[in-house]
N, C-alpha and C positions, 0 to 999 in steps of 0.2 A: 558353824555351830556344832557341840558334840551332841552326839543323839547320845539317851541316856539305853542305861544297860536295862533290856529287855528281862520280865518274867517268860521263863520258859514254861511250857506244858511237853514233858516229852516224851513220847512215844518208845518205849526200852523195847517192847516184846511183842509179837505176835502179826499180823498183816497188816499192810498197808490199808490208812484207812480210808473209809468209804466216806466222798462227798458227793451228797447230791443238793441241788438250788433249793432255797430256803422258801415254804409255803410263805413267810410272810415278807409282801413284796412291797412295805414302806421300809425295810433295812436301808435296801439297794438305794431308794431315795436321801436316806439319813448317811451313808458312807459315800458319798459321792466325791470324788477326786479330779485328778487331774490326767490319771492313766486310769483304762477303760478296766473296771472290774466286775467282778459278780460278788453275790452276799452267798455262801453257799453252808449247809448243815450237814456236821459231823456227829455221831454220838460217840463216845468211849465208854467203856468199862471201866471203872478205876475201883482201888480196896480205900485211897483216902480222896475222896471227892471234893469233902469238907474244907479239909487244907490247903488242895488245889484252888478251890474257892476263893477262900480268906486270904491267899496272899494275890491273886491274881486282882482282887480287888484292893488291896494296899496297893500296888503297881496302878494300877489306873488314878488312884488316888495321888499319886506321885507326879500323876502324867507320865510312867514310862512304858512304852508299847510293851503289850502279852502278844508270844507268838507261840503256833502250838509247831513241835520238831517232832519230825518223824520220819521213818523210812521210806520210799519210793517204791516201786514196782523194782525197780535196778537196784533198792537196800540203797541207794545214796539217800545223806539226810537232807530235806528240804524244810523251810517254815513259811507258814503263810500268818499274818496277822489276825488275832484274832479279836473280833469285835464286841461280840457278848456272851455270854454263858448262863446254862442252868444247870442245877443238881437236882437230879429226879432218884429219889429214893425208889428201886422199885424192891420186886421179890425177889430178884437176883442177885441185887445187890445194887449199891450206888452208881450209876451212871449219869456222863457230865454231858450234856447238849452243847456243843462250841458252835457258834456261826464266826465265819473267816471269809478273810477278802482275799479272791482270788482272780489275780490277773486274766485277763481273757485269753491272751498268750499262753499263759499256763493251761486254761481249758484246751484252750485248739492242742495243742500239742499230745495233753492223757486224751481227747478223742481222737486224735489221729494214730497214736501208738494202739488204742483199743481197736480200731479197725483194721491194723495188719495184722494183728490175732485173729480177727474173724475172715482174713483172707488166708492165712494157713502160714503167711512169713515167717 
């Protein structure tokens, strides 16, 4: 079967972003698969949030996976899928809340790489 062409969210500039496990822990229950994952929260920055929005939600409407891309620690590009989103208007400006499903192989691996940084490797 063709898997259909993915909405991307993609990460152009600035550092790798920061996931940390999602306070709300009926996601984990609602994404549940057949390889072991976690529901994990990113925030962005973004200037069009709105648009990001509205087409990420066309693609689901479509049924076709939103994945967000972006650079690694190594600047290689990776994508994780991305499950649901919010746009929080703050005083800084629009930022988009993504929850993504992320392999438990993928976690072990960034806490295993974060730990030869705190051994000096």
């Amino acid at each position: 079967m063709h898997e259909l062409e993915p909405e991307l969210i993609t990460v152009v500039e600035g550092p790798t972003p920061e996931f940390r496990p999602s306070p709300y822990l009926w996601f984990q229950s609602v994404y549940e698969g057949p390889e072991d994952a976690d529901i994990m929260l990113c925030e962005l920055r973004t200037l069009n949030g709105q648009s990001i929005l509205d087409r990420c939600v066309d693609a689901w409407r479509e049924n076709r996976p939103v994945r967000l891309d972006f650079p690694d620690y190594l600047r290689m590009r990776q994508q994780l899928d991305v499950v649901a989103m919010r746009l929080q208007n703050l005083e800084e400006g629009p930022m988009l809340m993504l929850w993504v499903r992320q392999l438990f192989d993928q976690l072990e691996e960034e806490e295993f790489d974060e730990g030869e940084d705190d051994l000096g490797y």
